[in-house]
C-alpha atoms as one frame of an Amber mdcrd trajectory, in Angstrom:
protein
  -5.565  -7.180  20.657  -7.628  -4.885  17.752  -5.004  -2.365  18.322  -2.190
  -4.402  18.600  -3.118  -6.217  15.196  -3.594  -2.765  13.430  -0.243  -1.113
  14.292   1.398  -4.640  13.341  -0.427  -3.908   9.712   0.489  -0.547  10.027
   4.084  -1.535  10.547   3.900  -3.907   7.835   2.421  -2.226   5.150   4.465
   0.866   5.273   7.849  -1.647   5.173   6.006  -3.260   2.126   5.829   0.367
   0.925   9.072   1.162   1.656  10.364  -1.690  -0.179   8.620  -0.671  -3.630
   9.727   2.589  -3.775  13.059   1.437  -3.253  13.259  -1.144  -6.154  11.454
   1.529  -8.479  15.002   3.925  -7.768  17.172   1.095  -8.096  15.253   0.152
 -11.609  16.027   3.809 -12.255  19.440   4.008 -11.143  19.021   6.615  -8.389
  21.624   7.111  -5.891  21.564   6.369  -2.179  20.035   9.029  -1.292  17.239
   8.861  -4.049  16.481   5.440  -2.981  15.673   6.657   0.310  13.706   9.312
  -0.978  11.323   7.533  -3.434  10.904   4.340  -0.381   9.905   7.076   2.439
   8.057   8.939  -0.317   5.857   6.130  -0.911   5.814   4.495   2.384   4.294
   7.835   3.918   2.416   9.254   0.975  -0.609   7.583   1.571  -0.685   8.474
   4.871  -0.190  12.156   4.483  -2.944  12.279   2.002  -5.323  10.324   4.583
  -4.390  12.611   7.491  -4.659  15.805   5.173  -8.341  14.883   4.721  -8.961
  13.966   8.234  -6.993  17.213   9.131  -4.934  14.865  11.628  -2.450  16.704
  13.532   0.777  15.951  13.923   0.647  13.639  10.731   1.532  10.058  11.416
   4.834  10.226   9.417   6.469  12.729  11.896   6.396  10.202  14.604   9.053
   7.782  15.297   7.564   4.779  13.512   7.078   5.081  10.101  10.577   6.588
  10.099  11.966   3.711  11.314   9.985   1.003   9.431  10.382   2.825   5.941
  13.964   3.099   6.519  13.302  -0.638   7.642  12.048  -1.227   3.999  14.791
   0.511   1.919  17.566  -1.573   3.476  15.461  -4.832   2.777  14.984  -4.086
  -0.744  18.629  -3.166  -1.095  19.425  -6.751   0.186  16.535  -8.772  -1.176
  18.661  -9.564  -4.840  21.681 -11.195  -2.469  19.014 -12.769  -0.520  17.143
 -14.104  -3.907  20.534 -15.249  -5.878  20.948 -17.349  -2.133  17.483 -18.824
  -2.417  18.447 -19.984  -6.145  15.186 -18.877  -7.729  16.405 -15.010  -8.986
  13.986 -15.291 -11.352  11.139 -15.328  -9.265  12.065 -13.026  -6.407  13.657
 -10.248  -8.306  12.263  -7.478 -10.227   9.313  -7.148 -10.981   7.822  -9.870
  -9.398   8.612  -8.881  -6.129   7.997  -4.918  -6.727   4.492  -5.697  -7.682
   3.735  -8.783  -4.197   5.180  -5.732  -2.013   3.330  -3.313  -3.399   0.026
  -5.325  -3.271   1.171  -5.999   0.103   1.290  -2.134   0.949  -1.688  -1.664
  -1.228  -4.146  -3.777   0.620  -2.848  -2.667   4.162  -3.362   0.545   3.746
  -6.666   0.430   2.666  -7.755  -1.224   5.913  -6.044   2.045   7.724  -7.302
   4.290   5.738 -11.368   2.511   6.167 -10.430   1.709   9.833  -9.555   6.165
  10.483 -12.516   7.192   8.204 -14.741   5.264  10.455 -13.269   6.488  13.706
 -13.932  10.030  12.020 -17.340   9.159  11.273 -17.502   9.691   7.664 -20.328
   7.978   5.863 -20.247   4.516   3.945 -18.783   6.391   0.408 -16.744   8.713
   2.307 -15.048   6.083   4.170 -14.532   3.826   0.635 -13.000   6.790  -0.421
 -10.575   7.151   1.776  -9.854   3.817   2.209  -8.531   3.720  -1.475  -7.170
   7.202  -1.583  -4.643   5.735   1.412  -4.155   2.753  -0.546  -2.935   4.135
  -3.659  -1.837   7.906  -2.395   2.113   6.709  -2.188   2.234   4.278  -4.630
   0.887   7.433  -6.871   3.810   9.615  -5.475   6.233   7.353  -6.162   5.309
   6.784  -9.991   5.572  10.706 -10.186   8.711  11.333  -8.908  10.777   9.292
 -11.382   8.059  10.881 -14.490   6.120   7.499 -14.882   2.675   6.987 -15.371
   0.788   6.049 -11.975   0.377   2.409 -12.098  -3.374   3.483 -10.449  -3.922
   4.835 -14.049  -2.852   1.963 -16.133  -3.912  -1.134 -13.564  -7.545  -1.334
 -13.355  -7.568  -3.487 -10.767  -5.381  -1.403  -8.262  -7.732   1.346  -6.777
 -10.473  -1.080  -7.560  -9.350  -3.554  -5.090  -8.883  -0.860  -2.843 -12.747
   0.404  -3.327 -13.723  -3.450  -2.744 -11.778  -3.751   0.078 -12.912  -0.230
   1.942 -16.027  -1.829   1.274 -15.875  -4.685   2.543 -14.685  -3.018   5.720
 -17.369  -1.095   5.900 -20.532  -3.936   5.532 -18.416  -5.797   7.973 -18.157
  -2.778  10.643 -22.140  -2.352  10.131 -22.545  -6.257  11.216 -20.878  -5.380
  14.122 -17.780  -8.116  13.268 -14.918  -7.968  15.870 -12.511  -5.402  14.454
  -9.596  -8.107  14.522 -12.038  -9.816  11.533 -12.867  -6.847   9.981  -9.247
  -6.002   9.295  -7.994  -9.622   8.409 -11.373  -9.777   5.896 -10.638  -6.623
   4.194  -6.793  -7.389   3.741  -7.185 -10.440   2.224  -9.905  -9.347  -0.001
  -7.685  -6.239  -1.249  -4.804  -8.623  -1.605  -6.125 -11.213  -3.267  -8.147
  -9.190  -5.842  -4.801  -7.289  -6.687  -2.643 -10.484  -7.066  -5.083 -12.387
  -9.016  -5.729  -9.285 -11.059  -1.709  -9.505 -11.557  -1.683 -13.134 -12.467
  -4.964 -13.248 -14.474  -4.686 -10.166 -16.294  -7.957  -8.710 -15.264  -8.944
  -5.372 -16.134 -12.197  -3.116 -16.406 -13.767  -2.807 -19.607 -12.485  -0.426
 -21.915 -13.646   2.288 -23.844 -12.616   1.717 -28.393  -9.615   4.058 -28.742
């Protein structure tokens, strides 16, 4: 069940991924095969950071999987503004909107992956907070590189924040001893939450006078 529910995240979240990267090319008028590029680039970025540091070998992105789902998530965004015009509400499942939902979407998954492998590696509390983030934000990070933009984790306060809080929140919940299945439902919907509302709200961190 615990594993089950993970790999369904796992699936999810790199589709969600996959999906963001693909309407930042379309915004920037790549071609096909850019679009594919910049959606597997940030489905599997975070991943190959996360692995990197755990010295995982073979990396999860050479397996079947991610492959499939990130390819999954280019074709979806190419389809979502057809499927939005159909819906009749363009203007709230287009753009911007939905680039930012899919990548909190990716965001918050992510970070329970990234806690959930730190743990199995037994890296401390901060380690494992760390790393939980770093896999969060790691593709996103990529993507905003490739097509020379500023990393949204630079300019959204509350994007590797919510990441932090949620790799914590993983972590205090693994020391209880909560069933895993909890422990990643809990720190997904922490993650997600504190991104979207961040979003909506327009929360940031203090700032330092310019």
């Amino acid at each position: 069940m615990d594993s089950g529910l993970y790999y369904l995240l796992d699936a999810v979240g790199t589709v969600a991924f996959a999906m963001s990267g693909a309407f930042k090319a379309v915004r920037h008028r790549l071609d096909l095969l850019g679009v594919l590029v910049l959606g597997f680039a940030t489905a599997m970025g975070g991943g190959v950071i996360r692995d990197t540091l755990l010295q995982r070998t073979p990396a999860a992105f050479l397996s079947n999987g991610p492959a499939f789902f990130s390819l999954s998530g280019c074709v979806l965004a190419a389809v979502w503004p057809s499927v939005a015009r159909r819906l009749g509400h363009p203007e709230e499942l287009e753009g911007e909107r939905a680039f930012l939902v899919v990548d909190a979407l990716g965001l918050a998954i992510f970070a329970v992956t990234g806690a959930r492998l730190g743990e199995e590696a037994g890296l401390t509390a901060w380690s494992t907070i760390i790393l939980a983030a770093t896999t969060g934000v790691g593709g996103g990070m990529i993507r905003d590189i490739l097509v020379r933009e500023v990393p949204l984790v630079l300019k959204a306060d509350f994007y590797a924040t919510a990441a932090l809080i949620g790799g914590l929140v993983y972590v205090v919940f693994h020391r209880w001893g909560a069933p895993a299945s909890l422990n990643y439902l809990a720190t997904f919907a922490v993650t997600f939450l504190l991104r979207v509302m961040a979003i909506w709200r327009g929360w940031h961190l203090p700032r330092l006078p310019g």
